[in-house]
N, C-alpha and C positions, 0 to 999 in steps of 0.2 A: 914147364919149360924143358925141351929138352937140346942137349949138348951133347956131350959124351957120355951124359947121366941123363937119366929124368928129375928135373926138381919139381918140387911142390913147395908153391910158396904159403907159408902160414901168417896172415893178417895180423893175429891177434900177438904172434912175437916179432912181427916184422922181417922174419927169415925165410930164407929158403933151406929145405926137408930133401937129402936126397934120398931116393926111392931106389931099393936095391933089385935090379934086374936080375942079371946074371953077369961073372967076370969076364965073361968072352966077349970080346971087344964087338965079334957079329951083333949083338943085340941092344949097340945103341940105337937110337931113335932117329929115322929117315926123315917121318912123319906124324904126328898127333890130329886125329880128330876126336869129337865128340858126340853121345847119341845122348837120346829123348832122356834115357835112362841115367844120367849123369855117369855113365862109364868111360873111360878115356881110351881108344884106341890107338893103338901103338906101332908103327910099319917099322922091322928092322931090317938090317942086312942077314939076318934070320928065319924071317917069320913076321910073327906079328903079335904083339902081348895085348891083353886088355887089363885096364887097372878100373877094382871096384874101389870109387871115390870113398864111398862110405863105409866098405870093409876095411878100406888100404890095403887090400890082396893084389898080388897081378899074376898073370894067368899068361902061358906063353904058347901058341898053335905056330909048329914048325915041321919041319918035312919029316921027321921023327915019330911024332902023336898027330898028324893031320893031314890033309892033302894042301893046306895053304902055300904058296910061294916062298921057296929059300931066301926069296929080298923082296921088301916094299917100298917100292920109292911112292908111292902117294895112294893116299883112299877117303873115300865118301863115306857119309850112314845114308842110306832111302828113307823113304818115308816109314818102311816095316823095320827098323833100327837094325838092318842086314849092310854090315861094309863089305863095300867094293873096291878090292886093290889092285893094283896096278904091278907089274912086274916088267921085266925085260921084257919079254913079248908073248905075256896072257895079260886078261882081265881075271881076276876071282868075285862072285857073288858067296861069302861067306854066310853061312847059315850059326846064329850062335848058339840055338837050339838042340843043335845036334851033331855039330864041330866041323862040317864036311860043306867043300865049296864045289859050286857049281862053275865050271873053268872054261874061258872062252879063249879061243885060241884063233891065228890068221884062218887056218883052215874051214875054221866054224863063222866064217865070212869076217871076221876083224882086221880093221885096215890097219897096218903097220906104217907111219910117218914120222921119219927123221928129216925136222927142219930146224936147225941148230941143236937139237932136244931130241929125246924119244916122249909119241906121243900114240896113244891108242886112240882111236874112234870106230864106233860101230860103221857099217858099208853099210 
């Protein structure tokens, strides 16, 4: 779940676990998806963290240590467990392999549509 925190709810005590990001308000959670790998991706107004479900580590790619997008308002996993987010106006195909995203932009033919929303689609 996330809010202002990330929670994790534990079954077995019936609670909810919050998960300590960082205290900079930028890195609460836009967005959460999930890959093959049970790892949780995370879009902030930062970056982007991924949390290992089974280490409980989280890991955070921000303009700092990456080329990922200073904000995520939304992202996919593909089929090859690579998230693609969404920014104010790029796509990013993150690589988690090797930390470094491959950045599509209007120029590089991406159609920029505001229809009450921003929304990216390929031309």
């Amino acid at each position: 779940v996330g809010t202002r925190q990330l929670l994790r709810y534990d079954p077995a005590r019936q609670k909810f676990q919050s998960i300590r990001t960082e205290s900079r308000e930028a890195y609460f959670p836009n967005c959460i998806t999930e890959d093959a790998r049970g790892n949780l991706w995370i879009g902030t107004g930062a970056g982007m963290g991924t949390f290992d479900l089974k280490k409980g580590t989280i890991s955070f790619y921000d303009e700092d240590n990456s080329d990922v997008a200073s904000a995520v308002f939304s992202m996919v996993v593909d089929a090859q467990q690579r998230p693609w987010l969404w920014s104010a106006n790029s796509l990013y195909r993150f690589d988690p392999a090797t930390g470094r995203s491959k950045i599509y932009r209007p120029q590089d033919g991406l159609v920029h549509q505001a229809n009450g929303g921003q929304q990216l689609v390929p031309a």
